[in-house]
N, C-alpha and C positions, 0 to 999 in steps of 0.2 A: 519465580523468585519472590519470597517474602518481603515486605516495605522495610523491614529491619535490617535483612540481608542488603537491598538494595542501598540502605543509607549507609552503611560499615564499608561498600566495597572501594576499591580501589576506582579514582578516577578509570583509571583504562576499562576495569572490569565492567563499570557502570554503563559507560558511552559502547562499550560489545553488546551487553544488554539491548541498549536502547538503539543500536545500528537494524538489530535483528527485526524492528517495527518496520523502520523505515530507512532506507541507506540517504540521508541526509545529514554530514557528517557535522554541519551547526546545531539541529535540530536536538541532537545525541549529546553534545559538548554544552548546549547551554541547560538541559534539564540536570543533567548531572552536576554539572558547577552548582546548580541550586540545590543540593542536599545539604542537609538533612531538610526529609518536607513531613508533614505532621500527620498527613494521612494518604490514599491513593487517592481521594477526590484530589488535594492539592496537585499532585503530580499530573494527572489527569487535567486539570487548568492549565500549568506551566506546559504542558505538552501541547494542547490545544493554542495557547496562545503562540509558543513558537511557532506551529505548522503557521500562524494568520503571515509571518514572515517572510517564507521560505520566496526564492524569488524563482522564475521561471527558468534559469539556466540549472537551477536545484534539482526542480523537479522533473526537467527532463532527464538528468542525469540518473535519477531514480528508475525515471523509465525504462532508461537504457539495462536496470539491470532487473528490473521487472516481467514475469511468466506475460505470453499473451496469454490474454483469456480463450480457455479452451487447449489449452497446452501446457504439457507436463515440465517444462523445461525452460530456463530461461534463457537469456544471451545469454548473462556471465555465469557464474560458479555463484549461486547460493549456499545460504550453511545448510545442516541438516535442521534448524530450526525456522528459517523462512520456507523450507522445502515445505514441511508439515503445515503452516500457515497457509501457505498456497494449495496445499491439496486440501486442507481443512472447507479453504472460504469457495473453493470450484465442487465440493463433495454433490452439488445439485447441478454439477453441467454433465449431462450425458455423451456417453462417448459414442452412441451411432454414427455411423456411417456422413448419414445426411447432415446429422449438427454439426457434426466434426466439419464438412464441404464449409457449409454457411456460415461455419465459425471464420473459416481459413479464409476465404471470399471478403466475408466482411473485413475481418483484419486489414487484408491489402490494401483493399478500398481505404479503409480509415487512415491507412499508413502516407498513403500513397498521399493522400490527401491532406493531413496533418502533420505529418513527417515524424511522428510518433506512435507506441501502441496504444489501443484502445483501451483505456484503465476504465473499470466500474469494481465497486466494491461487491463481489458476486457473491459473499454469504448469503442464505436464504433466497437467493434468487434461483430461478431454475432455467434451464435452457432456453427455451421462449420467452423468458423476460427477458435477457442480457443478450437475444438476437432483435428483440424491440427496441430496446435501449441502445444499439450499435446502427440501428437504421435511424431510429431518430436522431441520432447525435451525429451521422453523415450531413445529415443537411446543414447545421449550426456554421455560423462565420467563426475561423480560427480563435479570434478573441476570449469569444465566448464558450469555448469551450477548452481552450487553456482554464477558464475561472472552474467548469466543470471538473478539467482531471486535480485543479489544485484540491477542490472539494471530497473528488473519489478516496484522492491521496489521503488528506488529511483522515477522513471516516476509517480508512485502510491502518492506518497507523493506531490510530486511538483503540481500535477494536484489537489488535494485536499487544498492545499494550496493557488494555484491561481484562487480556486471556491471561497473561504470564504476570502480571505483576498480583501478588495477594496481600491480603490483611496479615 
């Protein structure tokens, strides 16, 4: 969507838009309530500053409709536009055999353990980074790793954000 586009459309249109980054249904309603913005850097700030918000029942809730990593699917019904975001930001996790085991292993592990799924922003990362990054982040005290996935989240949103929105 063009920044022009975006400042013309309808409230509802707008927060559909911006639902498709991140299903945080404040985070969506209060960049939108802020239009018209002057450029995509601004939007880009107001988006950044929202995510510093969001509280932890948000974002687990996000989770809850969030692909695991290493998987095509998520719990709920994504649109056809987070489907493509998701398979864009995993295009470097391979689907052998063994990664696939150790992806599904660690997942449980993290689950079981955090009582959530394991979020890392996986663009550019490639299969051995995000199974490094999912042993390292098993050991972390919950706290501290709620501050991580708020972190993955937010980088997750922004980058989606500044793929679909243009000059």
């Amino acid at each position: 969507m063009q920044l022009v586009e975006f400042n013309q459309a309808s409230l509802k249109d707008a927060i559909r838009f911006l639902k498709h980054c991140v299903q945080i249904p404040s985070w969506s309603a209060e960049i939108a309530a802020q239009r018209p913005c002057a450029s995509i850097e601004a939007v880009m700030q107001s988006a950044k500053q929202q995510a510093a918000t969001w509280t932890w029942e948000e974002i687990k809730a996000a989770l809850d409709n969030h692909p695991r990593i290493g998987e095509k699917k998520a719990q709920a019904e994504l649109s056809e536009i987070e489907k493509n975001f998701s398979n864009r930001e995993q295009s470097s996790i391979t689907a052998d055999e063994e990664t696939q085991l150790a992806l599904l292993k660690g997942n449980i592990a993290y689950e079981k353990k955090y009582g959530h799924i394991f979020l890392i922003k996986a663009s550019g990362l490639s299969s051995e980074d995000v199974l490094q990054a999912l042993k390292y982040r098993l050991v972390n005290d919950p706290e501290i790793e709620k501050r991580i996935v708020h972190n993955q989240l937010t980088e997750i949103a922004l980058l989606r954000l500044s793929q679909e929105l243009q000059p």
